[in-house]
C-alpha positions as CSV (number, residue, x, y, z in Angstrom):
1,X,133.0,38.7,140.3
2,X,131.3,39.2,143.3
3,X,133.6,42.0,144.3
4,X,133.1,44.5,141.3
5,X,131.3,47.8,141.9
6,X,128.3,48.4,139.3
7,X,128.0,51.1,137.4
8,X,125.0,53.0,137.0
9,X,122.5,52.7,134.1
10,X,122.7,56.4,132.5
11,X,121.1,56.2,129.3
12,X,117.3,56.5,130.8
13,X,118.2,59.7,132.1
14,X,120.1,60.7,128.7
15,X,116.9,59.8,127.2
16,X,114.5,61.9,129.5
17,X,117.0,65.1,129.0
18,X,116.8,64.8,125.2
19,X,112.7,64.1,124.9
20,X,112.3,67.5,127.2
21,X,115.2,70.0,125.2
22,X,113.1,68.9,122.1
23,X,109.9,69.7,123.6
24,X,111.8,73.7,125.1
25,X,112.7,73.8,121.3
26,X,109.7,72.8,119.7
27,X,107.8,76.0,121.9
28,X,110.6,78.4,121.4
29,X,110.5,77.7,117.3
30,X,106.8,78.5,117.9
31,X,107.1,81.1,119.6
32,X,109.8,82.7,117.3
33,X,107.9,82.1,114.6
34,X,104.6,84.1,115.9
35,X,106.8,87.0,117.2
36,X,107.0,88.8,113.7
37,X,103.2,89.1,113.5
38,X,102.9,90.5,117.3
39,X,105.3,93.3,116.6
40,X,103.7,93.8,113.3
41,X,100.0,94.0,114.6
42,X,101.9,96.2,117.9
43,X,102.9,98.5,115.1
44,X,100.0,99.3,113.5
45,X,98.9,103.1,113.9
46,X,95.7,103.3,116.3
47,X,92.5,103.8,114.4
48,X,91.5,107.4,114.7
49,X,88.2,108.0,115.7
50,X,86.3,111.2,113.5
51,X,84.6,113.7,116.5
52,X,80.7,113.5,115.9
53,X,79.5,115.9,114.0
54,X,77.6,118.5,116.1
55,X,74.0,118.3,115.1
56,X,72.6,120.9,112.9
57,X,71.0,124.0,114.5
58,X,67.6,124.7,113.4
59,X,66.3,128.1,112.8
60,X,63.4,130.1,112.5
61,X,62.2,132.9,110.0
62,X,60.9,135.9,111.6
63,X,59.1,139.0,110.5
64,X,60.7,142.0,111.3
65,X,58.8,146.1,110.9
66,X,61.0,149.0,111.4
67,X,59.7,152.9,111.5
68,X,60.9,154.5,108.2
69,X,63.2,157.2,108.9
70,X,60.8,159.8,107.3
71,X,57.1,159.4,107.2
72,X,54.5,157.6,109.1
73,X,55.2,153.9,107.8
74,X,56.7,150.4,108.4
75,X,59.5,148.3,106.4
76,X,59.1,144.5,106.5
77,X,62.1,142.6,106.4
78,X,62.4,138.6,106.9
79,X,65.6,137.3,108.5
80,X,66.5,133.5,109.6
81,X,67.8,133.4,113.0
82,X,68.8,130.2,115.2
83,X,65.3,128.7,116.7
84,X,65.4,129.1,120.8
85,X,63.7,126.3,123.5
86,X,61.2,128.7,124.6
87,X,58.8,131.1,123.4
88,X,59.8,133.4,126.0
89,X,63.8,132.8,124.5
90,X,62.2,133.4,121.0
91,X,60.4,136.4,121.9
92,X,63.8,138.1,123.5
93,X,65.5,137.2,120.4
94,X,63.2,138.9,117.8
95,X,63.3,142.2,120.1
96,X,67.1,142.1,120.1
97,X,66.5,141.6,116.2
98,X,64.5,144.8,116.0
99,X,67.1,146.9,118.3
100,X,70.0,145.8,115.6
101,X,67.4,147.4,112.9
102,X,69.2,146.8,109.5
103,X,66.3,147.7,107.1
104,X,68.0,150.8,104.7
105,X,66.0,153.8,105.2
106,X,64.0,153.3,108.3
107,X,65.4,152.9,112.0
108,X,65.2,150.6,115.0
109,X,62.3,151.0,117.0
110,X,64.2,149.9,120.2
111,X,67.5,151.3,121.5
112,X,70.5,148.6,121.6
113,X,70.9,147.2,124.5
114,X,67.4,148.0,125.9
115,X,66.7,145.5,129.2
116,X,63.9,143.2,128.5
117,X,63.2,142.1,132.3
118,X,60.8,138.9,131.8
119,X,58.5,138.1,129.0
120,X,55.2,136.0,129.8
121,X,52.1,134.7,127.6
122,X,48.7,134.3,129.1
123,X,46.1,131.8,128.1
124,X,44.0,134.5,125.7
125,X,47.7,135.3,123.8
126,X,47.9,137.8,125.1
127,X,52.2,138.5,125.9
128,X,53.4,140.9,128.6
129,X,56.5,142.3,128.0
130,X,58.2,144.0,130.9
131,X,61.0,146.7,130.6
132,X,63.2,148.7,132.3
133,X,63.1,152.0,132.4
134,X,64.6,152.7,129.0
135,X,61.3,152.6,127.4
136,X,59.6,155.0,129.0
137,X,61.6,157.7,127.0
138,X,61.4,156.0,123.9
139,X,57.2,156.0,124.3
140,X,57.1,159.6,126.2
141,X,58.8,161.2,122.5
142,X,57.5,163.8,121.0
143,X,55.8,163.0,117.6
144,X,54.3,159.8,115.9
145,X,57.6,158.3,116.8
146,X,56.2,156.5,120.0
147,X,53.3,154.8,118.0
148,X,55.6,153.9,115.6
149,X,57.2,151.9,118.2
150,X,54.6,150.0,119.7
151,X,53.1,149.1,116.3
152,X,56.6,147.8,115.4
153,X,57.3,146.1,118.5
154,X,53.4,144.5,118.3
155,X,52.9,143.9,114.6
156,X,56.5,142.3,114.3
157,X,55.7,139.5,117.6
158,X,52.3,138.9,115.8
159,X,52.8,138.1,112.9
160,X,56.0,135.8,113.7
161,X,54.7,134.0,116.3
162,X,50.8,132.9,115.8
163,X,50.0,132.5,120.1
164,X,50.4,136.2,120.3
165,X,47.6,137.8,120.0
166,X,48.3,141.0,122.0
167,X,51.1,142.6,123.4
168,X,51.0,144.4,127.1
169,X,53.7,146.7,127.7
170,X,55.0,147.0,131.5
171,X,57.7,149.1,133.3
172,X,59.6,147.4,135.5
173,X,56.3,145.3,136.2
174,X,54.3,148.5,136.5
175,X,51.0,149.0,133.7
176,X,51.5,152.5,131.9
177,X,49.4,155.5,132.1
178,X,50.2,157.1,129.0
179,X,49.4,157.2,125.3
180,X,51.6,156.3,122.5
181,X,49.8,158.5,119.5
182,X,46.3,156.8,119.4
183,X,47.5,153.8,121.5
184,X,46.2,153.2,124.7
185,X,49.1,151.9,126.4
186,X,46.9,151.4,129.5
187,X,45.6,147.9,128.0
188,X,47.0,145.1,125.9
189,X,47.4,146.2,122.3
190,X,46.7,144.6,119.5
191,X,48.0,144.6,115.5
192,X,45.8,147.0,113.2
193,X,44.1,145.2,109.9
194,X,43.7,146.5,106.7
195,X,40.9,149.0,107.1
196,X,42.0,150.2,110.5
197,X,43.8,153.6,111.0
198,X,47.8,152.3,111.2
199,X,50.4,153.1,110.2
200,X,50.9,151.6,106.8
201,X,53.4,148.7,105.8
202,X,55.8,149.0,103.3
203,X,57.1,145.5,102.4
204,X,61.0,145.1,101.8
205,X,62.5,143.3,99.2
206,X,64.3,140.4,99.9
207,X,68.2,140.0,99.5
């Protein structure tokens, strides 16, 4: 009849619906399905990461001499300390060394906590060592006590460290006028040989 109202076609659009809630489940199934793994792998404890190991400190055998307590001679002892960047840092170190002293039956040759004001090496080897005012009573003594000391202080830096050659002693970056024993503390002074008048060397054992 030419009257009757038509009625709309529905079923494309029933169609279109279906075909896109297959495609939202087909992603939700997938995404379901992965979500076990994720909080599995979010789970996991964190790798821990070992702190590098700090690189091992080299060091550096010295010879140390020390004044026997009685007598006119010298106790060798060897000791391993840390090795220092400069020869200037090695030098300070040994003398601290030798005003720890340590060596049974002899004594140190500088007192603890003497100040050690710069320390410098020409081109002949020759090593100036300037102190403070603490070692002018230490090589003013009475005795052989003060030769003692300077044949420690310079047979001890020679014989551990091959660019000294001779040691200068200084006061506060003044030259001394005086005489330690036979020393002539006036000019650099050098380590005595077999042969020579010195006080002798008696060698430690080691521990």
């Amino acid at each position: 009849m030419s009257g009757a109202v038509r009625q709309p076609v529905l079923w494309p659009w029933v169609g279109l619906l279906v075909a896109s809630l297959g495609v939202t489940g087909t992603i939700a199934w997938h995404a379901w399905s992965r979500l076990p793994d994720q909080l599995t792998a979010g789970s996991r404890p964190a790798a821990v990461q070992r702190p590098a190991q700090p690189p091992a400190v080299e060091r550096q055998r010295i010879r140390l001499f020390f004044p026997q307590e009685s007598g006119d001679a010298l106790k060798e002892q060897e000791r391993e300390i840390p090795r220092r960047a400069t020869l200037e840092e090695q030098v300070r170190a040994v003398l601290r060394e030798l005003a720890i002293g340590g060596v049974p039956g002899s004594r140190p040759p500088l007192p603890p906590g003497i100040e050690i004001r710069q320390v410098f090496l020409d081109a002949f080897g020759i090593v100036y060592l300037d102190f403070g005012k603490g070692l002018q009573s230490v090589i003013t003594a009475p005795g052989a006590q003060p030769e003692l000391v300077v044949s420690a202080i310079v047979t001890t830096l020679s014989s551990t460290f091959s660019e000294i050659k001779r040691v200068q002693f200084l006061v506060e970056g003044q030259a001394l006028t005086v005489a330690a024993g036979g020393l002539d503390l006036r000019r650099p002074i050098g380590p005595r040989f077999p042969g020579e008048e010195s006080p002798p060397v008696v060698s430690q054992p080691q521990e």
